[in-house]
VEXDRENMI-564260 format. One record per residue (C-alpha): residue number from 1; residue in three letters; x, y, z. Coordinates in steps of 0.05 Angstrom, whole numbers, plus 5000, padded with zeros to 4 digits. Example, Ala and Ser with C-alpha at 12.3 -4.5 7.8 and 13.67 -1.06 7.14 Angstrom:
2
<volo><resi>1</resi><resn>ALA</resn><x>5246</x><y>4910</y><z>5156</z></volo>
<volo><resi>2</resi><resn>SER</resn><x>5273</x><y>4979</y><z>5143</z></volo>
This chain:
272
<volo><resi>1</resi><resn>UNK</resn><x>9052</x><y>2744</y><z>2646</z></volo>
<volo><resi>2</resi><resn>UNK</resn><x>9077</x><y>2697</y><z>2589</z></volo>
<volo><resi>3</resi><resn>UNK</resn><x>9011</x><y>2652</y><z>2611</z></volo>
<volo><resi>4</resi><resn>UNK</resn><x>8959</x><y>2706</y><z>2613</z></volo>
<volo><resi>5</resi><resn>UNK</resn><x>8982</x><y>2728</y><z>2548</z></volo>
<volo><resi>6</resi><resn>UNK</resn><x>8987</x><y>2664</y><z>2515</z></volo>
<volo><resi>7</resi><resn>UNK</resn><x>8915</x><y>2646</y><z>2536</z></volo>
<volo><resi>8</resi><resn>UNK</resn><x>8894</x><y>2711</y><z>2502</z></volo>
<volo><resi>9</resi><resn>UNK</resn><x>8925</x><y>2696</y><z>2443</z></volo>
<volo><resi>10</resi><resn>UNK</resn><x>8902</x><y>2621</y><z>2442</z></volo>
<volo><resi>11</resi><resn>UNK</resn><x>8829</x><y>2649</y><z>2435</z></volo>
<volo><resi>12</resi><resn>UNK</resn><x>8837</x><y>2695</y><z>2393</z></volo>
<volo><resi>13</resi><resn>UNK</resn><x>8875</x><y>2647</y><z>2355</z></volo>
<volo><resi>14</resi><resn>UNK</resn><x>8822</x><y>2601</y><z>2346</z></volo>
<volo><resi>15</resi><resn>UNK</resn><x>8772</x><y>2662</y><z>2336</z></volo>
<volo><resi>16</resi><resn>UNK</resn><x>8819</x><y>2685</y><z>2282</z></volo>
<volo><resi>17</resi><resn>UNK</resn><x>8822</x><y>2614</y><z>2253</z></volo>
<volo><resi>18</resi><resn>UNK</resn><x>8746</x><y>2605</y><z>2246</z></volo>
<volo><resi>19</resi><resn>UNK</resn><x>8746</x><y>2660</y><z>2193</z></volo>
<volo><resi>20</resi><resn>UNK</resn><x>8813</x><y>2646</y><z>2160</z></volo>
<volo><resi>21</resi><resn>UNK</resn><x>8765</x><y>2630</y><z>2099</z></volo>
<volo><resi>22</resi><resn>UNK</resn><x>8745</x><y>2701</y><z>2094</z></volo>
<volo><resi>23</resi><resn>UNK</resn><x>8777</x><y>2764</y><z>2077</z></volo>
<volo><resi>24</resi><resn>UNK</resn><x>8804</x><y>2798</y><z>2148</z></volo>
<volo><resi>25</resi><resn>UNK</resn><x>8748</x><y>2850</y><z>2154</z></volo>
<volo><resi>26</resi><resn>UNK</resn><x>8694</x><y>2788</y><z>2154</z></volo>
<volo><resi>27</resi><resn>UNK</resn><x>8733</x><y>2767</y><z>2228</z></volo>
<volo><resi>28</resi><resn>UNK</resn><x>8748</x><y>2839</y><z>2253</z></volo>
<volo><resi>29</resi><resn>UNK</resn><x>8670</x><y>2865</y><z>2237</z></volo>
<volo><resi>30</resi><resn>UNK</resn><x>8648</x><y>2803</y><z>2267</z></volo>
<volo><resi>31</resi><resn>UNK</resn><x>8692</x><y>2823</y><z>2329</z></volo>
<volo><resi>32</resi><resn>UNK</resn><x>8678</x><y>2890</y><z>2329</z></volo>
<volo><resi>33</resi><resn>UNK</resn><x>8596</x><y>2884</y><z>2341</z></volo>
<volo><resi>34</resi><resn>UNK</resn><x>8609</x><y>2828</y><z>2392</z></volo>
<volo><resi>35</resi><resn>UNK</resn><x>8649</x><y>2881</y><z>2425</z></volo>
<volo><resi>36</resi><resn>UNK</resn><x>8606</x><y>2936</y><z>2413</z></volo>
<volo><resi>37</resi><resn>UNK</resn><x>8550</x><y>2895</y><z>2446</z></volo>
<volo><resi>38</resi><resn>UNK</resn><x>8597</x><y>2887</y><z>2510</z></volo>
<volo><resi>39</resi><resn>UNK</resn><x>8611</x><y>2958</y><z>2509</z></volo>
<volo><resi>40</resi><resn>UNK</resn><x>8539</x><y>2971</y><z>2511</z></volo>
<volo><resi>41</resi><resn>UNK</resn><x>8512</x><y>2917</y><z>2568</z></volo>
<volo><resi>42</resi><resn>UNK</resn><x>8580</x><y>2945</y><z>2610</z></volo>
<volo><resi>43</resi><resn>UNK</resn><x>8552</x><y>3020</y><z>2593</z></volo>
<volo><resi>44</resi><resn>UNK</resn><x>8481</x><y>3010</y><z>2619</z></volo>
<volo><resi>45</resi><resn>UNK</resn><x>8500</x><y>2967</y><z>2672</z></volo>
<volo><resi>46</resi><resn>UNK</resn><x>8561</x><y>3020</y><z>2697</z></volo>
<volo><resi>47</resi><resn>UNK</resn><x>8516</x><y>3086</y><z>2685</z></volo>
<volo><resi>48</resi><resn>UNK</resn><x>8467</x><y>3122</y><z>2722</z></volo>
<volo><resi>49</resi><resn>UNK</resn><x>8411</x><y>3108</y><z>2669</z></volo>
<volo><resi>50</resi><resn>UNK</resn><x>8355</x><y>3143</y><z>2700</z></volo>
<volo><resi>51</resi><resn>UNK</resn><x>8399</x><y>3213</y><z>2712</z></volo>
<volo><resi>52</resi><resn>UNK</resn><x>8422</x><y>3207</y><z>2639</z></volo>
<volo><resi>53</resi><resn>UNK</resn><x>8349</x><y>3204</y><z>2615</z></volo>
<volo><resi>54</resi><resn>UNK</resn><x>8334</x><y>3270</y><z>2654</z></volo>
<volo><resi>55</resi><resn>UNK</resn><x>8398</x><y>3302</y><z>2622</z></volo>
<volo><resi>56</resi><resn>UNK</resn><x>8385</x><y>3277</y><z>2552</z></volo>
<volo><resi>57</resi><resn>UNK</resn><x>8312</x><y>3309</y><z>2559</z></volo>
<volo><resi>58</resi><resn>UNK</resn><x>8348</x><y>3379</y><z>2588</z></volo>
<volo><resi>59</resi><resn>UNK</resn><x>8393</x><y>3374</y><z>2525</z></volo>
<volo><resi>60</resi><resn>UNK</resn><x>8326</x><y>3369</y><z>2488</z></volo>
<volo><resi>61</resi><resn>UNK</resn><x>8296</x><y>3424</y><z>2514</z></volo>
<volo><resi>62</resi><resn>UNK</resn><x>8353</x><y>3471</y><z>2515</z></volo>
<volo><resi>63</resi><resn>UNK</resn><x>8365</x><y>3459</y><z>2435</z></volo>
<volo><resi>64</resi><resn>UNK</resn><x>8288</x><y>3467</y><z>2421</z></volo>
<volo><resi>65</resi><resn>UNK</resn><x>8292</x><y>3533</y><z>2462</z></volo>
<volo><resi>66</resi><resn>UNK</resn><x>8356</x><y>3555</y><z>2418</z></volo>
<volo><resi>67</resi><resn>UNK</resn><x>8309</x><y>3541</y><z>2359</z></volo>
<volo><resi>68</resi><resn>UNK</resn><x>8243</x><y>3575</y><z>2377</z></volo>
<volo><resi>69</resi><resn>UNK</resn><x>8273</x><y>3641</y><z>2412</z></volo>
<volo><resi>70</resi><resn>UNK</resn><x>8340</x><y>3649</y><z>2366</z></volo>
<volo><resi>71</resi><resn>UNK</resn><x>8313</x><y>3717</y><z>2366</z></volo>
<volo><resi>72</resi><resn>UNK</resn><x>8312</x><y>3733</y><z>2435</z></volo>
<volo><resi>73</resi><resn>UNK</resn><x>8384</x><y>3745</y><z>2469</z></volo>
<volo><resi>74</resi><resn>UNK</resn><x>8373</x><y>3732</y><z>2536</z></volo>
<volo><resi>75</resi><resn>UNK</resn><x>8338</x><y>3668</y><z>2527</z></volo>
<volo><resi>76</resi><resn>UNK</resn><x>8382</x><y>3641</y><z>2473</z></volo>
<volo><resi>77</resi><resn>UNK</resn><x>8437</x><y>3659</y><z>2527</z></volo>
<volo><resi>78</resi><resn>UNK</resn><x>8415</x><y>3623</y><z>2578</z></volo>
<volo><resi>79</resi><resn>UNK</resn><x>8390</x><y>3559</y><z>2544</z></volo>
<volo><resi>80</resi><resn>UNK</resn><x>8466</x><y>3557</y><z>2519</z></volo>
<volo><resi>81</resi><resn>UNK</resn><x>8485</x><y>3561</y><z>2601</z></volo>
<volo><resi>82</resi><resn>UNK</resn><x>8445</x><y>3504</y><z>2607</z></volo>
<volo><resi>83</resi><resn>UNK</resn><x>8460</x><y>3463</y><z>2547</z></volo>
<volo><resi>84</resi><resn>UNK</resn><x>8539</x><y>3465</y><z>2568</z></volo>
<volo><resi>85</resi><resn>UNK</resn><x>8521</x><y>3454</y><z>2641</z></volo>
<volo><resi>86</resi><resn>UNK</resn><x>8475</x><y>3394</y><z>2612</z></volo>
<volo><resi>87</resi><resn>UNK</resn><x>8537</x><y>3359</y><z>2567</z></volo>
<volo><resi>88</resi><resn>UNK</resn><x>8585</x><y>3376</y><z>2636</z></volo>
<volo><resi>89</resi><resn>UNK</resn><x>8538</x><y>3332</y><z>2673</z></volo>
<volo><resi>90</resi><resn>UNK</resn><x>8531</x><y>3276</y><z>2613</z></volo>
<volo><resi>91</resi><resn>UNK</resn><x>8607</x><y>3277</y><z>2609</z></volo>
<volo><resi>92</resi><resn>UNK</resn><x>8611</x><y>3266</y><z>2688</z></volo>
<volo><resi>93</resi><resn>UNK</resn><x>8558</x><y>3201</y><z>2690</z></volo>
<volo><resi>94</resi><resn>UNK</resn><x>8590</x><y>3177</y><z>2633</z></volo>
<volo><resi>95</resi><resn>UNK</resn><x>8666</x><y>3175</y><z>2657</z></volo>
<volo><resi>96</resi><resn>UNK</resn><x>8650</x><y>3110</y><z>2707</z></volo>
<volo><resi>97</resi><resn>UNK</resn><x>8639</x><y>3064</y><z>2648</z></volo>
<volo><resi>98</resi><resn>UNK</resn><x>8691</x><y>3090</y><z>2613</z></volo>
<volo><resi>99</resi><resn>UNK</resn><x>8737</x><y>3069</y><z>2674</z></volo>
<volo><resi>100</resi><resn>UNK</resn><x>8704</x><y>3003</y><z>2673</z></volo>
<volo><resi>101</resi><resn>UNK</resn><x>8720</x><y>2987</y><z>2597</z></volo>
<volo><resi>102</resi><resn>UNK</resn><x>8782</x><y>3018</y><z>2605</z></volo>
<volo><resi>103</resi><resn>UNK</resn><x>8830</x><y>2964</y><z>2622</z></volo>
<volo><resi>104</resi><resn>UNK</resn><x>8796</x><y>2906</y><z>2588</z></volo>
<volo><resi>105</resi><resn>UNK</resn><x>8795</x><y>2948</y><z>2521</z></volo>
<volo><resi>106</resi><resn>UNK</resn><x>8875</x><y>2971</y><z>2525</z></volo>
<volo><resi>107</resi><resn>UNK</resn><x>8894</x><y>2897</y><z>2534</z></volo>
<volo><resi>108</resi><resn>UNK</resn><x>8845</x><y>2873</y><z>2471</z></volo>
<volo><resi>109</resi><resn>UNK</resn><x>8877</x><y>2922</y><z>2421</z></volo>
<volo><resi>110</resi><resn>UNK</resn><x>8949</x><y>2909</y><z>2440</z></volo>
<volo><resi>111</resi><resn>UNK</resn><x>8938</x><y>2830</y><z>2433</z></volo>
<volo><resi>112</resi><resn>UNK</resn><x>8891</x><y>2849</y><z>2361</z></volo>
<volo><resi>113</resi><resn>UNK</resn><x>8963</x><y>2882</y><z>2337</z></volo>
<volo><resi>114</resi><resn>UNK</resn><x>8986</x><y>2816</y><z>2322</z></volo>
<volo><resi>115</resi><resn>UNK</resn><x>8927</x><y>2798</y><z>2281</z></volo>
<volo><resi>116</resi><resn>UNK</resn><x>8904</x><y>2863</y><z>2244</z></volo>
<volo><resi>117</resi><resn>UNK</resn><x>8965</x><y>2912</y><z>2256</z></volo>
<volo><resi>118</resi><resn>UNK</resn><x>9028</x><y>2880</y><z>2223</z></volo>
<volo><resi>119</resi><resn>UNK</resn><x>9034</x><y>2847</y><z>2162</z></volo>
<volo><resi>120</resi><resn>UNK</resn><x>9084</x><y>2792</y><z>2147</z></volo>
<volo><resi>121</resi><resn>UNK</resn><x>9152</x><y>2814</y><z>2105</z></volo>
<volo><resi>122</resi><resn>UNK</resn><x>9147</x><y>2808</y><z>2037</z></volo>
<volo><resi>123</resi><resn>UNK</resn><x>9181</x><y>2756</y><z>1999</z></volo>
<volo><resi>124</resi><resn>UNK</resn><x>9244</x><y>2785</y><z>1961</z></volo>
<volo><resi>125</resi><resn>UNK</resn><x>9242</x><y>2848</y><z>2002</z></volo>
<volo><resi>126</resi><resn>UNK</resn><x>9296</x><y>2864</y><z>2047</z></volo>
<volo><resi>127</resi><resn>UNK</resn><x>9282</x><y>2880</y><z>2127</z></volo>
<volo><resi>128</resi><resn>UNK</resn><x>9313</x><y>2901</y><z>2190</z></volo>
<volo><resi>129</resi><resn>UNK</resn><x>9326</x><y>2857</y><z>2257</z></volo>
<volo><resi>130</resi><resn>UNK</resn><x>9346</x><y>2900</y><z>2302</z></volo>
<volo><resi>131</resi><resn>UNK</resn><x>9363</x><y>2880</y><z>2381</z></volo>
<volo><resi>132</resi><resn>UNK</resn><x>9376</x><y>2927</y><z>2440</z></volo>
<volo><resi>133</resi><resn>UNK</resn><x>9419</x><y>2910</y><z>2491</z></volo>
<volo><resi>134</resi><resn>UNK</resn><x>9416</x><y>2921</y><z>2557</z></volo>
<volo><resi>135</resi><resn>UNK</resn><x>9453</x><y>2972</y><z>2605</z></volo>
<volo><resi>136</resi><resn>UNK</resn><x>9525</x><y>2954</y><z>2613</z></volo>
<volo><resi>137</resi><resn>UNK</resn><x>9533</x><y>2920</y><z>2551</z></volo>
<volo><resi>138</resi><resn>UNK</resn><x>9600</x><y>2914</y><z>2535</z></volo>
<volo><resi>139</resi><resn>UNK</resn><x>9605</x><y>2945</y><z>2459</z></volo>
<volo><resi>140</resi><resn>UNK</resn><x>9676</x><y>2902</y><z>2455</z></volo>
<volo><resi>141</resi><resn>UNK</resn><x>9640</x><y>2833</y><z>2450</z></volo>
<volo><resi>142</resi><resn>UNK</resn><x>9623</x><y>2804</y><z>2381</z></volo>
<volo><resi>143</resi><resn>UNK</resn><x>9555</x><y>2809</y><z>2373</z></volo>
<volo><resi>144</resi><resn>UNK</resn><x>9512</x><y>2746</y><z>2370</z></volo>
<volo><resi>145</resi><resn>UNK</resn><x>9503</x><y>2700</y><z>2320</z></volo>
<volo><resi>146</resi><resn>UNK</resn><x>9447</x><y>2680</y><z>2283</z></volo>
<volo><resi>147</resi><resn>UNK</resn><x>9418</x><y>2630</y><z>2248</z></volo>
<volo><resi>148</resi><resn>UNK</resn><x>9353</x><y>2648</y><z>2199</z></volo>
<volo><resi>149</resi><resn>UNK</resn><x>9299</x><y>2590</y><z>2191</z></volo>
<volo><resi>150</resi><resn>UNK</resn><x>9308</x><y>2565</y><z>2116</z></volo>
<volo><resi>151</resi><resn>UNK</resn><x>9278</x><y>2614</y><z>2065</z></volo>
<volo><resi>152</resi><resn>UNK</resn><x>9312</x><y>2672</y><z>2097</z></volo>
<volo><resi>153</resi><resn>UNK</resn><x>9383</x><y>2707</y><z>2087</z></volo>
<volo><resi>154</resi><resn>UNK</resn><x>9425</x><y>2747</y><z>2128</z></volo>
<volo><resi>155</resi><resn>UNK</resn><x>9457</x><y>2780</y><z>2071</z></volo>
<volo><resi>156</resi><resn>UNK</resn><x>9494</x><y>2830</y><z>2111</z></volo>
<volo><resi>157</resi><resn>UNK</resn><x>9542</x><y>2834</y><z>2177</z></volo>
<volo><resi>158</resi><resn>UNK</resn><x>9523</x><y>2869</y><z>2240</z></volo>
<volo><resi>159</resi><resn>UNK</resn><x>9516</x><y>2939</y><z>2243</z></volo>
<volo><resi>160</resi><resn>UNK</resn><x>9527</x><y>2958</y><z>2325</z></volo>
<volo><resi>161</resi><resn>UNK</resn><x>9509</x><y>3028</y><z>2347</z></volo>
<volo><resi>162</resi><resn>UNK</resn><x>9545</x><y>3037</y><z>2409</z></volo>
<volo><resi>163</resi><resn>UNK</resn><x>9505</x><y>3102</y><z>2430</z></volo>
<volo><resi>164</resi><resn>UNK</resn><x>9439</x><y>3063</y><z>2431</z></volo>
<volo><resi>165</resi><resn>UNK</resn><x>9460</x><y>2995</y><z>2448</z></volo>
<volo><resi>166</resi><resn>UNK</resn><x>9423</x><y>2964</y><z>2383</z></volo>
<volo><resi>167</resi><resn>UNK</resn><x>9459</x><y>2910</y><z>2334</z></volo>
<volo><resi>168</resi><resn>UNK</resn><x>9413</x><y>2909</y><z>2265</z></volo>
<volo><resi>169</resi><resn>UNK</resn><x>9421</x><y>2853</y><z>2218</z></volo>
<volo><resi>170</resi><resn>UNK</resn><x>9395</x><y>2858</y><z>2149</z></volo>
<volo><resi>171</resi><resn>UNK</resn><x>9351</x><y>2802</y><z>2123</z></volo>
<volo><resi>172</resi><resn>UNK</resn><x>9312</x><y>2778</y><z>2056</z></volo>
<volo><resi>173</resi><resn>UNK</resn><x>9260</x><y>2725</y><z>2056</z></volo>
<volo><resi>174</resi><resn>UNK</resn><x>9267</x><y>2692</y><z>1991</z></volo>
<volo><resi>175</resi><resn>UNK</resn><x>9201</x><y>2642</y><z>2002</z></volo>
<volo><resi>176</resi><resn>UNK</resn><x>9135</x><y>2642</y><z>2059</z></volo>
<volo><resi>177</resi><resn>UNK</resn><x>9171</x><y>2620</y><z>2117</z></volo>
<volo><resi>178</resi><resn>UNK</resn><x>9133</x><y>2613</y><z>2185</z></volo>
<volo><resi>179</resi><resn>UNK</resn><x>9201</x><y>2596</y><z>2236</z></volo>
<volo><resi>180</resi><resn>UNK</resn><x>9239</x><y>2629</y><z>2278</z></volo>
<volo><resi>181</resi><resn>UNK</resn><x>9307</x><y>2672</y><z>2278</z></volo>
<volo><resi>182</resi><resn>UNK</resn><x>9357</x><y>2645</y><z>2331</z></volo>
<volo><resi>183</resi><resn>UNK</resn><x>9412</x><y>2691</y><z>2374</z></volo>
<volo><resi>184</resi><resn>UNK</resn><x>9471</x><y>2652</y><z>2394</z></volo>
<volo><resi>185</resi><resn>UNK</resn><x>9494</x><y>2699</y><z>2456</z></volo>
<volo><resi>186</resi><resn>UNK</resn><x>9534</x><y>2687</y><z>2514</z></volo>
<volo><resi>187</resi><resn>UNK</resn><x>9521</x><y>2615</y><z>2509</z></volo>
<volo><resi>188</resi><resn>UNK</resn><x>9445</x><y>2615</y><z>2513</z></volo>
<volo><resi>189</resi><resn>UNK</resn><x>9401</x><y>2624</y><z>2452</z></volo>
<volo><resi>190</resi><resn>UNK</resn><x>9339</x><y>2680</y><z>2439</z></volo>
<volo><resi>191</resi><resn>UNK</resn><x>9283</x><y>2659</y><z>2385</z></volo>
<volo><resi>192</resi><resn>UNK</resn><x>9247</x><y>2708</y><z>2347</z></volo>
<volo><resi>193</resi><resn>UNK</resn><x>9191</x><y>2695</y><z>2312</z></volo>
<volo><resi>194</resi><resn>UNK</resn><x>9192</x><y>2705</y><z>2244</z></volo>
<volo><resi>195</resi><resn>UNK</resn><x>9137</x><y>2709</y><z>2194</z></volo>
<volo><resi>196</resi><resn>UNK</resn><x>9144</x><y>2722</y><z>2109</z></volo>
<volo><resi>197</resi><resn>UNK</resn><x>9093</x><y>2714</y><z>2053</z></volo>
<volo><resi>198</resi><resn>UNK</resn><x>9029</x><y>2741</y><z>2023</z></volo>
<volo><resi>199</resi><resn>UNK</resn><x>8965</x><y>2716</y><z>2064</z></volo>
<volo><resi>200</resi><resn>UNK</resn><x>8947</x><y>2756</y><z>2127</z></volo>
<volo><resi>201</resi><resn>UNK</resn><x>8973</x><y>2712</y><z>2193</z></volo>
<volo><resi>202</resi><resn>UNK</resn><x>8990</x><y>2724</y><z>2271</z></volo>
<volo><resi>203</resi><resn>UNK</resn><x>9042</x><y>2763</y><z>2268</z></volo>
<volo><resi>204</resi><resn>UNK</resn><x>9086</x><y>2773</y><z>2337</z></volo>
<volo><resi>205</resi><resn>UNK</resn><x>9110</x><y>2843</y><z>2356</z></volo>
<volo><resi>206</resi><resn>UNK</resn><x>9171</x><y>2863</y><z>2386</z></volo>
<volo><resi>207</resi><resn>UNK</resn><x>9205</x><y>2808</y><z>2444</z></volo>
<volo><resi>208</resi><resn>UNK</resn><x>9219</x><y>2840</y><z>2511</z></volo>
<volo><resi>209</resi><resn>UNK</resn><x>9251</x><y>2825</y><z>2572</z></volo>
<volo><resi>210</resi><resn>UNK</resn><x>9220</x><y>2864</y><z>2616</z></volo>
<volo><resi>211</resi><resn>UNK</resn><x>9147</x><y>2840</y><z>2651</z></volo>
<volo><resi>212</resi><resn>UNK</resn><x>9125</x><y>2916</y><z>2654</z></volo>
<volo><resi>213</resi><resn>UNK</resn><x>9147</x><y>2925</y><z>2581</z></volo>
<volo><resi>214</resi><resn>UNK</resn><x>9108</x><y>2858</y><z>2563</z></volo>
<volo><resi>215</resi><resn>UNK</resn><x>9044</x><y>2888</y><z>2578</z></volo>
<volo><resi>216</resi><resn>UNK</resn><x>9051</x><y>2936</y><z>2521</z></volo>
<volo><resi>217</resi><resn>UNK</resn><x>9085</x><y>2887</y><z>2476</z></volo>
<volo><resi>218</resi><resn>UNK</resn><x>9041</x><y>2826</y><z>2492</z></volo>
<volo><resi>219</resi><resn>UNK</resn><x>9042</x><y>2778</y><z>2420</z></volo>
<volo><resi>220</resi><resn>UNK</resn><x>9117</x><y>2758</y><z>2433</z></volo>
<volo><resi>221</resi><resn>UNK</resn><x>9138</x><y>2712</y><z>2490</z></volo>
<volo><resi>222</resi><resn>UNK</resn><x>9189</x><y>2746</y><z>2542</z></volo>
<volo><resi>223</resi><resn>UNK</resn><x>9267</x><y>2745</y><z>2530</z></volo>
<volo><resi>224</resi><resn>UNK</resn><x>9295</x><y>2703</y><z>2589</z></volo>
<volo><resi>225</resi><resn>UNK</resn><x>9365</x><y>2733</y><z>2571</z></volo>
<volo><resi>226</resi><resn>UNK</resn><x>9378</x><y>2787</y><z>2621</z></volo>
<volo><resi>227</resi><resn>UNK</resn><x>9432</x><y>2812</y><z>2573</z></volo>
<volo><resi>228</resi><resn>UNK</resn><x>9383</x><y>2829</y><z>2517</z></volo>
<volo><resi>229</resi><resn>UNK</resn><x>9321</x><y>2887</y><z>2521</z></volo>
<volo><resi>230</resi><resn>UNK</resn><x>9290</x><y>2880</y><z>2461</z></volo>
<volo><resi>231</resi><resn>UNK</resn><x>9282</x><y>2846</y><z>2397</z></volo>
<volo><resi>232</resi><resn>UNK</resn><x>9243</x><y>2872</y><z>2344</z></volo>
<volo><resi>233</resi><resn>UNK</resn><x>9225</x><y>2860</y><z>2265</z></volo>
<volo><resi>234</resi><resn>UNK</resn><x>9206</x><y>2912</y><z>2217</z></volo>
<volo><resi>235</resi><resn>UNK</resn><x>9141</x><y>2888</y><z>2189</z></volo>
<volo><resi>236</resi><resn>UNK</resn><x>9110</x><y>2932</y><z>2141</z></volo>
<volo><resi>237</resi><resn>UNK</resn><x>9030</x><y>2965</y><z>2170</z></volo>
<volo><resi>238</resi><resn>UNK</resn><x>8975</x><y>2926</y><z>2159</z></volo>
<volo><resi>239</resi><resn>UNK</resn><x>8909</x><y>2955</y><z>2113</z></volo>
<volo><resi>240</resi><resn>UNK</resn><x>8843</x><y>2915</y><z>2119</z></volo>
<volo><resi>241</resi><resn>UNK</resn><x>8807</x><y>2919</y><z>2057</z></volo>
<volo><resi>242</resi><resn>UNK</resn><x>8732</x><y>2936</y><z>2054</z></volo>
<volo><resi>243</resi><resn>UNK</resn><x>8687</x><y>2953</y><z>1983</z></volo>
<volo><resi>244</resi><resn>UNK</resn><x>8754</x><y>2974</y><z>1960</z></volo>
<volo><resi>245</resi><resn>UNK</resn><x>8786</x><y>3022</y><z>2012</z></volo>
<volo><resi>246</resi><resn>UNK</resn><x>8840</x><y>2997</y><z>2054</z></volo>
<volo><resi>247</resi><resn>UNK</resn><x>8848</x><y>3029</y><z>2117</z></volo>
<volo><resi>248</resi><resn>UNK</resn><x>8874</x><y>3015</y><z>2190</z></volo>
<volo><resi>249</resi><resn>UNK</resn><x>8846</x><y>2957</y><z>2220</z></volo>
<volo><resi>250</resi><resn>UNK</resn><x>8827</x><y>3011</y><z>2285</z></volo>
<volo><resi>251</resi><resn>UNK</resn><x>8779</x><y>3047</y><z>2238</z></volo>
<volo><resi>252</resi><resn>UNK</resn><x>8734</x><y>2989</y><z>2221</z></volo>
<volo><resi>253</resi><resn>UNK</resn><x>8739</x><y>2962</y><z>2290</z></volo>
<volo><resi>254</resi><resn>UNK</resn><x>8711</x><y>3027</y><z>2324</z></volo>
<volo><resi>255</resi><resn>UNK</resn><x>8672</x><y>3038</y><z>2274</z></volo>
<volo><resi>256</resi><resn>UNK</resn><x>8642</x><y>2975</y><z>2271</z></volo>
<volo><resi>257</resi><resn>UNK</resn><x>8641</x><y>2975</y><z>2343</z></volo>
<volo><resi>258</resi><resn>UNK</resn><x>8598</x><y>3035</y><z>2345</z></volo>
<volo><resi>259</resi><resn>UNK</resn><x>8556</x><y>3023</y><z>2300</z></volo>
<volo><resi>260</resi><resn>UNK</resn><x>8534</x><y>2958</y><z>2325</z></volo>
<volo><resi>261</resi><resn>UNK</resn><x>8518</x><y>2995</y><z>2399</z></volo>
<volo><resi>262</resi><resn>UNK</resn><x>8478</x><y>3053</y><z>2373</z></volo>
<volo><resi>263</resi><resn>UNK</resn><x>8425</x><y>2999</y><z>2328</z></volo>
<volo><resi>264</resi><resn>UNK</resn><x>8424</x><y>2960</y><z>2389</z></volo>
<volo><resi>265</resi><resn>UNK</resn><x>8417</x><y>3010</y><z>2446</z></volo>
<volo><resi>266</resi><resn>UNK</resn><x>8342</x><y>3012</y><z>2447</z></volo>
<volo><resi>267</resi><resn>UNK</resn><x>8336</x><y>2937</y><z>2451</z></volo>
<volo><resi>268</resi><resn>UNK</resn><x>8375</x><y>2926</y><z>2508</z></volo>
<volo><resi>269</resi><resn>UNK</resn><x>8340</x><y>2993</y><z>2543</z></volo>
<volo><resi>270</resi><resn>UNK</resn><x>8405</x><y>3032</y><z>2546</z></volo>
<volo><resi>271</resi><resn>UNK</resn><x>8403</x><y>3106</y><z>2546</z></volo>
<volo><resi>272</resi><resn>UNK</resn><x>8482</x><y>3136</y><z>2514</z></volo>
């Protein structure tokens, strides 16, 4: 799993790189219509084409009839029967693709969280590192030590929460640091990646142990201590910045995404 997700983030890593020059939305709308293309060559390729042109002309016909006898009941009535049984039958033909993009689309967002999601800590600001142990953990033991990369404090002991299993540490970055926070437990040590400053970066999510858990959590690589869950950081959200309104980086990619598959449907013969 550690592989398959490392080569995922290698490429997008390098795709990432190749518009580090730009502001973040240059790279992610770039993305976005390259994916919106796939979307689209998957969709006609998936779909029953030739079934959704005879629906889309029902659909058609059904609204023109709502138009020209809006004041005749029983008409009206039944081209609304057959406009709902028309979008029943579009939904139907168009649930295969969606089954085909499915997968490939989940695993693509969770590994863009790294790049678009998260943002690193900012310098002088205080954060949270907080790990979760796992079952049978022995509240009694000292908790592990750590040692920050240089540029960041632990300015406060431990807190444990014995209900939970978590130990939280408080830290301050004090300059950019790109390193790695390291758990001295039991003998073996844990790195977490750590990243602090102002310019937008790959930034890891939470560190698991588990190989189920790592497909949801897919930036960080897996915790070989069986002792230890989780590890996580508390970066602050992400905004991507576009003519001056900053929303979530899912927003432009969808709608990007979208977009770029409707102004290209008719040249690669696609009917959606």
């Amino acid at each position: 799993m550690d592989l398959f997700n490392s080569a995922i983030d290698g490429l997008l890593k390098l795709f990432f790189g190749a518009f580090s020059w730009a502001p973040p939305v240059t790279g992610l709308a770039v993305l976005a219509a390259l994916v919106g293309i796939a979307m689209l060559w998957v969709f006609g390729k998936t779909s029953d084409q030739a079934r959704m042109k005879q629906i889309k002309r029902k659909v058609y016909a059904s609204l023109l009839e709502l138009r020209v006898f809006a004041d005749e009941p029983g008409v009206t009535w039944r081209a609304q029967k057959s406009l709902f049984a028309a979008n029943l039958r579009y939904m139907g033909l168009a649930l295969k693709p969606a089954v085909w993009l499915a997968v490939p689309m989940t695993f693509l967002l969770l590994h863009l969280e790294a790049f678009y999601s998260r943002a690193p800590l900012p310098v002088g600001r205080d954060a949270i590192v907080t790990m979760g142990m796992a079952p049978g953990w022995d509240a009694r033991v000292a908790p592990p030590a750590v040692t920050a990369p240089a540029g960041v404090d632990v300015v406060e002991p431990p807190v444990r929460v014995d209900a939970t299993r978590e130990i939280s540490w408080r830290i301050v970055p004090r300059a950019e640091v790109s390193g790695a926070l390291v758990f001295h437990l039991g003998g073996q040590d844990i790195s977490k990646r750590i990243e602090a400053g102002a310019h937008p970066r790959f930034v890891p999510g939470k560190s698991v142990h588990s190989t189920l858990a790592a497909l949801w959590d897919p930036s960080a690589p897996r915790i070989a201590n069986g002792a230890v869950e989780w590890i996580d950081i508390d970066y602050p959200e992400a905004r991507v910045d576009a003519f001056g309104v900053g929303l979530n980086w899912l927003v432009w990619f969808f709608g990007i995404s979208i977009l770029a598959a409707l102004a290209l449907r008719k040249r690669f013969g696609v009917v959606i």
